[in-house]
LONUMAR-906818 format. One record per residue (C-alpha): residue in one letter; x, y, z. Coordinates in steps of 0.2 Angstrom, whole numbers, plus 5000, padded with zeros to 4 digits. Layout:
aXYZ
...
***
This chain:
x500151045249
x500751215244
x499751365237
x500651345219
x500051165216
x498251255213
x498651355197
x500151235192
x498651075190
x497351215182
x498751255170
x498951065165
x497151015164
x497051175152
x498451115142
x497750925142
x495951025138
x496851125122
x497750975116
x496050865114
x495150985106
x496550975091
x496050795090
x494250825092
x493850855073
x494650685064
x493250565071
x491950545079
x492050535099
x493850595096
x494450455089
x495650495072
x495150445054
x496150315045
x496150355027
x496050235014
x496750224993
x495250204979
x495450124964
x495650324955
x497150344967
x497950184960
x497550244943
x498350414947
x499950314954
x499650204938
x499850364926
x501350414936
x502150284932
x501950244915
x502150444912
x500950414895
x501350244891
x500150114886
x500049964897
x499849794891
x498849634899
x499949494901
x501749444905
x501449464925
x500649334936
x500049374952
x499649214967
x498449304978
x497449204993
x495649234987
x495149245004
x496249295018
x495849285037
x497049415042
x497549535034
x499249575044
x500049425035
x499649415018
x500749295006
x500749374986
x501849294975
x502449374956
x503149304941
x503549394926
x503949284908
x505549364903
x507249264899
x508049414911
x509349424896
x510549594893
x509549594878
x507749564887
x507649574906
x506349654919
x506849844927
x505549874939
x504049774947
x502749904956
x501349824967
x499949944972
x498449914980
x496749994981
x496050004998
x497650015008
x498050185018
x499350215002
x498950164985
x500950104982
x501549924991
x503149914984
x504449924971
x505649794965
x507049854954
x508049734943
x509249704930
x509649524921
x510949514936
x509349424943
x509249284934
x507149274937
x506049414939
x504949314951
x504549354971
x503749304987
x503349434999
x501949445013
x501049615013
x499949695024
x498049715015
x496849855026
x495449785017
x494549665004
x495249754986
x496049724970
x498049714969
x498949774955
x500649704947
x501449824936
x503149754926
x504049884918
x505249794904
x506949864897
x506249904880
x504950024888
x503549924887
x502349904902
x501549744908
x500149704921
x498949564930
x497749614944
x497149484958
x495549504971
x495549434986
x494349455001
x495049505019
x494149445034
x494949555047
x495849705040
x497749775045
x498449955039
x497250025050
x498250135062
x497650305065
x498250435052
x498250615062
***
């Protein structure tokens, strides 16, 4: 062992020391914070959106699990009632969610290309909450359904430094 592997391991160990410290104030025993939406972020995201528009009830459904073992793998199904005609069609589908790290799921954007203005996606839930479907029509009208559902064992957890 040589003289300079002394100082070189005392310069690591400082540098290891410095870069726990950084982490030291996210959560307790060091461990990072995951954050989470609220139902006033997915108001805010809702406001956004609809940039002063009313929203109506209506028009959307939303096929929700009501109770959901895991929440890695959650199936959510939306239909909206439109004849997706040139005259009448769905532009945009917006699902939020109000416990998840971020309030905004997804976006769909459509045209009457698409024939049904329906989907089936799976999702990843953080926690039991309330999911919002928002379908934007192309006379500028505005269209929602919300679903609950209940999650056993939560995803979207990962640490957020």
């Amino acid at each position: 062992m040589s003289m300079q592997s002394g100082p070189r391991r005392l310069w690591l160990k400082m540098g290891a020391i410095s870069g726990m410290r950084s982490l030291w104030p996210l959560g307790s025993a060091g461990l990072a914070a995951t954050a989470h939406a609220s139902p006033a972020a997915v108001q805010l995201e809702i406001q956004k959106l609809l940039a002063g528009a009313p929203m109506q009830q209506g028009k959307v459904q939303i096929q929700l699990p009501p109770l959901v073992d895991n929440g890695n793998l959650v199936v959510l199904s939306v239909d909206v009632d439109s004849p997706m005609t040139a005259a009448s069609h769905v532009r945009a589908i917006h699902v939020l969610a109000e416990a998840n790290p971020l309030p905004g799921v997804f976006s769909a954007y459509m045209d009457e290309r698409a024939g049904k203005a329906a989907f089936t996606v799976r999702i990843r839930l953080a926690d039991s909450q309330k999911i919002w479907a928002i379908a934007q029509m192309n006379d500028g009208t505005w269209w929602y359904q919300t679903a609950s559902t209940v999650v056993t064992s939560s995803a979207c957890t990962e640490y957020l430094v």
